[in-house]
Short mmCIF file of the C-alpha atoms (twelve columns), coordinates in Angstrom:
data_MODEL
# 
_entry.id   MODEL 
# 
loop_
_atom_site.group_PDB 
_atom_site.id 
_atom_site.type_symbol 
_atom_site.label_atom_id 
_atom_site.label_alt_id 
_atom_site.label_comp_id 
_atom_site.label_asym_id 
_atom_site.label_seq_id 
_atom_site.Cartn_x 
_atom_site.Cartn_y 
_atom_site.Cartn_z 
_atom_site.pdbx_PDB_model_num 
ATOM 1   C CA . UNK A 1   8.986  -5.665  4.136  1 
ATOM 2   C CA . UNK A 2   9.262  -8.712  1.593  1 
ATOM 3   C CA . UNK A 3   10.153 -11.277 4.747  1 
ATOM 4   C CA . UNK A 4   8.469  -9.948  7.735  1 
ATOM 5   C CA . UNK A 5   5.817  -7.645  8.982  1 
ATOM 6   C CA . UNK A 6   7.060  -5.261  11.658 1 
ATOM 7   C CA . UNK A 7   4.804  -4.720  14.780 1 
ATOM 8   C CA . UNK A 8   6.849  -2.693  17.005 1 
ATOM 9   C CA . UNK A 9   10.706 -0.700  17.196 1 
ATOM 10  C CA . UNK A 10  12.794 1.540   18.924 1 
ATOM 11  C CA . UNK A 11  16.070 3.667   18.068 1 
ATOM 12  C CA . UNK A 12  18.117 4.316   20.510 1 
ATOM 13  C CA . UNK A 13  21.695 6.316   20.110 1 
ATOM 14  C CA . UNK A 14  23.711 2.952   21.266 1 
ATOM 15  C CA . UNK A 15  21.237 0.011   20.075 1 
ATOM 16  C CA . UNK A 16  17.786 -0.973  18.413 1 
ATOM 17  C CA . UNK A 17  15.027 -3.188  19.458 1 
ATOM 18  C CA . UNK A 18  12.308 -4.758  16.386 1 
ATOM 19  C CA . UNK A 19  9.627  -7.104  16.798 1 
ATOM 20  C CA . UNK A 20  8.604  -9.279  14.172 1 
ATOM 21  C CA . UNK A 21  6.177  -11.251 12.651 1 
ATOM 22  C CA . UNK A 22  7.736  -13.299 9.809  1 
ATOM 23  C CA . UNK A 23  6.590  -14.318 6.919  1 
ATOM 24  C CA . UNK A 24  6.555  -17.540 4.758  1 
ATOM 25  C CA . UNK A 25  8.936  -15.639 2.546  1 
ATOM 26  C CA . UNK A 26  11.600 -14.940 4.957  1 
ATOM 27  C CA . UNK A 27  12.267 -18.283 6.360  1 
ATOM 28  C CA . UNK A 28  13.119 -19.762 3.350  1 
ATOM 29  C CA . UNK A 29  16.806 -20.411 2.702  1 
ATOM 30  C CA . UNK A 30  18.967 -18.144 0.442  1 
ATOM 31  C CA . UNK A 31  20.169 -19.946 -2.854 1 
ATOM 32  C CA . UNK A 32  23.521 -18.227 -2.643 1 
ATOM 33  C CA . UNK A 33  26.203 -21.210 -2.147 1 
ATOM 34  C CA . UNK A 34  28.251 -19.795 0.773  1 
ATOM 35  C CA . UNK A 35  29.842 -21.250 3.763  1 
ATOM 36  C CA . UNK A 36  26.218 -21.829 5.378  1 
ATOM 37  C CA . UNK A 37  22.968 -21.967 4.156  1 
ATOM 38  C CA . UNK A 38  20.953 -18.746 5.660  1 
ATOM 39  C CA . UNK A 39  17.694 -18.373 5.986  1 
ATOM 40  C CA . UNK A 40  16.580 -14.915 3.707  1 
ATOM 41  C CA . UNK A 41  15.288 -12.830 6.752  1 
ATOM 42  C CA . UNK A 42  18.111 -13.100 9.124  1 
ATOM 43  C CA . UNK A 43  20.567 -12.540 5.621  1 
ATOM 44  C CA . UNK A 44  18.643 -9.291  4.890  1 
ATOM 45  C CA . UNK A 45  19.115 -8.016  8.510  1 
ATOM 46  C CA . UNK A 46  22.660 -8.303  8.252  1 
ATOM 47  C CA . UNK A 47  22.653 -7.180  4.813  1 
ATOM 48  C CA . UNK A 48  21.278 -3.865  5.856  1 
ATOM 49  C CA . UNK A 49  23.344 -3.574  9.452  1 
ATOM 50  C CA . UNK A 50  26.204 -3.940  7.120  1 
ATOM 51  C CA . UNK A 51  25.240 -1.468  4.837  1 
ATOM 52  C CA . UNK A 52  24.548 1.109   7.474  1 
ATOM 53  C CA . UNK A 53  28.079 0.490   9.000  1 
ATOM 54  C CA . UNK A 54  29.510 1.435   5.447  1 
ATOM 55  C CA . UNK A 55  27.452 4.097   4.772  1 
ATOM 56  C CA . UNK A 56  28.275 5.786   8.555  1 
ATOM 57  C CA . UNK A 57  31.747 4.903   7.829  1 
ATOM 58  C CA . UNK A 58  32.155 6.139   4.953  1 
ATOM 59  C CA . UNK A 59  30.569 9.291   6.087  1 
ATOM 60  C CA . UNK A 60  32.422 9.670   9.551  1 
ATOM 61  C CA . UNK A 61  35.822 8.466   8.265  1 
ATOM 62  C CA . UNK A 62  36.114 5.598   10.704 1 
ATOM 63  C CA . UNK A 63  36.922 2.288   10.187 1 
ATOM 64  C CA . UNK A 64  35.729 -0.800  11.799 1 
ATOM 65  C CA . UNK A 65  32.758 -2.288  13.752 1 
ATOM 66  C CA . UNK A 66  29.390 -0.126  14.548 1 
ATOM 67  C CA . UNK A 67  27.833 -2.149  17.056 1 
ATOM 68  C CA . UNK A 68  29.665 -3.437  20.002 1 
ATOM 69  C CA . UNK A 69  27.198 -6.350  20.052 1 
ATOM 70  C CA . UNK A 70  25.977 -8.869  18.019 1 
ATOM 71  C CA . UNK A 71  22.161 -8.761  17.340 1 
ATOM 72  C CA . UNK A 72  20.272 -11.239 19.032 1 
ATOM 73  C CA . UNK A 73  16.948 -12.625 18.795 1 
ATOM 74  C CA . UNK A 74  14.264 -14.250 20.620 1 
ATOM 75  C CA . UNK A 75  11.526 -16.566 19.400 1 
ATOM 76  C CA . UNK A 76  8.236  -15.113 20.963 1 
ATOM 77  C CA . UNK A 77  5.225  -17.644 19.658 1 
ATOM 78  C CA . UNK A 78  5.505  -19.776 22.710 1 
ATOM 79  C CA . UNK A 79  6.031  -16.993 25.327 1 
ATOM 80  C CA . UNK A 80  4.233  -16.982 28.739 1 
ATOM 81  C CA . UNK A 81  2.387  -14.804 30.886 1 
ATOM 82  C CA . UNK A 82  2.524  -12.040 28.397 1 
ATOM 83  C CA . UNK A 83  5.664  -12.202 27.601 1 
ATOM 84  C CA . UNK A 84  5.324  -10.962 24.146 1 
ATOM 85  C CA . UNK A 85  3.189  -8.000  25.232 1 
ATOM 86  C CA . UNK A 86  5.502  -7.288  27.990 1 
ATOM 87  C CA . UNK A 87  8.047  -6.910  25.563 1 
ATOM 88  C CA . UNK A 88  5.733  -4.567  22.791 1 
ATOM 89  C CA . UNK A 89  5.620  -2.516  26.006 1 
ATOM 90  C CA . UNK A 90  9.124  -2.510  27.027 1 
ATOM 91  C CA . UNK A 91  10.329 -1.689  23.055 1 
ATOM 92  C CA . UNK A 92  8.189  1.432   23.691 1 
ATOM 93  C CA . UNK A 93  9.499  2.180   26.994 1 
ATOM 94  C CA . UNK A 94  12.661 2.020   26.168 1 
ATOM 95  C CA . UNK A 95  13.729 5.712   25.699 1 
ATOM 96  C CA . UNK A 96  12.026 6.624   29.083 1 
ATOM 97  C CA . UNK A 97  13.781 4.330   30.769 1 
ATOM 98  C CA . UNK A 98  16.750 5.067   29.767 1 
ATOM 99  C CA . UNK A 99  15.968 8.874   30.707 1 
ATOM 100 C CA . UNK A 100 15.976 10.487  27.198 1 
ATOM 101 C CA . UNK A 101 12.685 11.775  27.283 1 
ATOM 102 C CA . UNK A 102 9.882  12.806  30.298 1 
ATOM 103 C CA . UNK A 103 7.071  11.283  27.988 1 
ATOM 104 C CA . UNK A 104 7.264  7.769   26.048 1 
ATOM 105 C CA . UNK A 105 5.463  9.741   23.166 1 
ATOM 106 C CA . UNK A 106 8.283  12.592  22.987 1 
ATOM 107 C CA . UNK A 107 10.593 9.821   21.151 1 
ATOM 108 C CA . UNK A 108 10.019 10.415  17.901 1 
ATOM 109 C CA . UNK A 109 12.517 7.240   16.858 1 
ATOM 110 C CA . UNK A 110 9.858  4.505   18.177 1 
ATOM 111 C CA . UNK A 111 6.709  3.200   16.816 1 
ATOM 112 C CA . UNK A 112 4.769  4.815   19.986 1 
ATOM 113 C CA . UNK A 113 3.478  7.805   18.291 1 
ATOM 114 C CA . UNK A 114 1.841  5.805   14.898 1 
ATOM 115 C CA . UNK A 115 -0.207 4.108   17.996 1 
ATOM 116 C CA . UNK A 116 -1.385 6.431   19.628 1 
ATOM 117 C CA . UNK A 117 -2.216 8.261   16.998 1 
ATOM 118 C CA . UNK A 118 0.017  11.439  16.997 1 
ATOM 119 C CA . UNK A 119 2.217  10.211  13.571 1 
ATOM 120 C CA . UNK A 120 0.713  8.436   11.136 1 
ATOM 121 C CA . UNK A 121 3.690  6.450   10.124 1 
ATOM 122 C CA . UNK A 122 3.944  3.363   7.403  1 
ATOM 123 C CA . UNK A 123 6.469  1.279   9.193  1 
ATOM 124 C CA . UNK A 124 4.735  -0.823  11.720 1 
ATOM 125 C CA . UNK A 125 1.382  -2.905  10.445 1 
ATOM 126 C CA . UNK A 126 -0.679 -2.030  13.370 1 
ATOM 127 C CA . UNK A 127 -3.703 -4.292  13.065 1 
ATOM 128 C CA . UNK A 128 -1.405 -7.063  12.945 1 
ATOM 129 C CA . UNK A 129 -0.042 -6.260  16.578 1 
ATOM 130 C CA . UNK A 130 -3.407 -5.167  17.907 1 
ATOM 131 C CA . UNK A 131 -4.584 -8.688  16.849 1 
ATOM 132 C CA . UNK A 132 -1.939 -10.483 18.192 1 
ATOM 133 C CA . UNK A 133 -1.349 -8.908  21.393 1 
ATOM 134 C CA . UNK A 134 -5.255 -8.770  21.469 1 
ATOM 135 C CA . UNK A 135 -5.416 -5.076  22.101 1 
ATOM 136 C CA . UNK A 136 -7.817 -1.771  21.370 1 
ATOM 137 C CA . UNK A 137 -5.848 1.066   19.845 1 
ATOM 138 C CA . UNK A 138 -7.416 2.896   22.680 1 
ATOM 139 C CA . UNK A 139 -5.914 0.705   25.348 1 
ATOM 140 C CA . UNK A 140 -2.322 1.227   24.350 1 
ATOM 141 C CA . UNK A 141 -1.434 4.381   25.801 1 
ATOM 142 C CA . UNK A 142 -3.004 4.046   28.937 1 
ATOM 143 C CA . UNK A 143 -1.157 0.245   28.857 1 
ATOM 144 C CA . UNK A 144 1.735  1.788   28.433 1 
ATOM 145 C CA . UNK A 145 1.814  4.274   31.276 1 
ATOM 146 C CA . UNK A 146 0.169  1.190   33.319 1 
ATOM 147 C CA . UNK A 147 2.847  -1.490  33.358 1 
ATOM 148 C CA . UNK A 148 5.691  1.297   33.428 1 
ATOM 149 C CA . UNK A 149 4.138  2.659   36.723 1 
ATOM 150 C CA . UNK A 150 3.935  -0.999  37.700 1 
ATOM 151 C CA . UNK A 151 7.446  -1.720  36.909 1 
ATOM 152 C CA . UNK A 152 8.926  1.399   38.203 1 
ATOM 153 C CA . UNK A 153 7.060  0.930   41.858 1 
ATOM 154 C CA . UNK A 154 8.754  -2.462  42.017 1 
ATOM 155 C CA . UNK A 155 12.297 -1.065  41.561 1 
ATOM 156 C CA . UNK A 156 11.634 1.091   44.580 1 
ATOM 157 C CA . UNK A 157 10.164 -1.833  46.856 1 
# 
């Protein structure tokens, strides 16, 4: 991507989760002259949400909004207590929590697979996230699994 590396996503059938590192290019502010000035990553995002509510309208014969929800977005630099990590986890736990799959690496819509080494997909730049999240490719499955368990035990207590 032109403004922003991507480290980590997940499609699910009612919403999306990203993570993002941006780059130089994609804060800087659009020279269109429009209501607002907007910086070029968050325009392209919409850009393409728009596009893909066209396209699926277009195709489906509908009319109207795609997503019930505006997208939202969180700054993650200054996170806490692994924060950021927590959420690189929770972007690839998504689809088991949400019961769509018995295995995290059966969700073929998520970046899970090109880390652990089953798909060997172009999407994600993987060295960047190992390096910030300061991780081993070989501790990410096992991480995984770790702070799912973790989180699931602590719904039950």
């Amino acid at each position: 991507m032109p403004f922003a590396d991507v480290l980590a996503y997940c499609l699910m059938p009612n919403h999306f989760h990203l993570i993002l590192t941006v780059k130089a290019e994609g804060v800087k502010f659009s020279d269109k002259k429009k209501r607002e000035d907007m910086q070029l990553l968050p325009q392209a995002i919409g850009t393409m949400l728009s596009s893909y509510t066209q396209a699926l309208n277009k195709q489906q014969g509908r009319r109207g909004n795609l997503f019930a929800h505006n997208t939202k977005a969180k700054i993650l630099n200054d996170a806490k207590d692994d924060y950021a990590l927590n959420c690189f986890m929770y972007v690839h736990q998504n689809p088991i929590l949400s019961e769509l799959v018995e295995k995290i690496e059966d969700w073929e819509f998520s970046s899970f697979p090109d880390y652990i080494g089953i798909r060997n997909g172009t999407l994600v730049n993987k060295q960047l996230a190992l390096d910030i999240f300061r991780l081993e490719i070989d501790q990410i499955y096992g991480l995984t699994y770790k702070i799912l368990r973790d989180k699931l035990d602590e719904d039950f207590l």
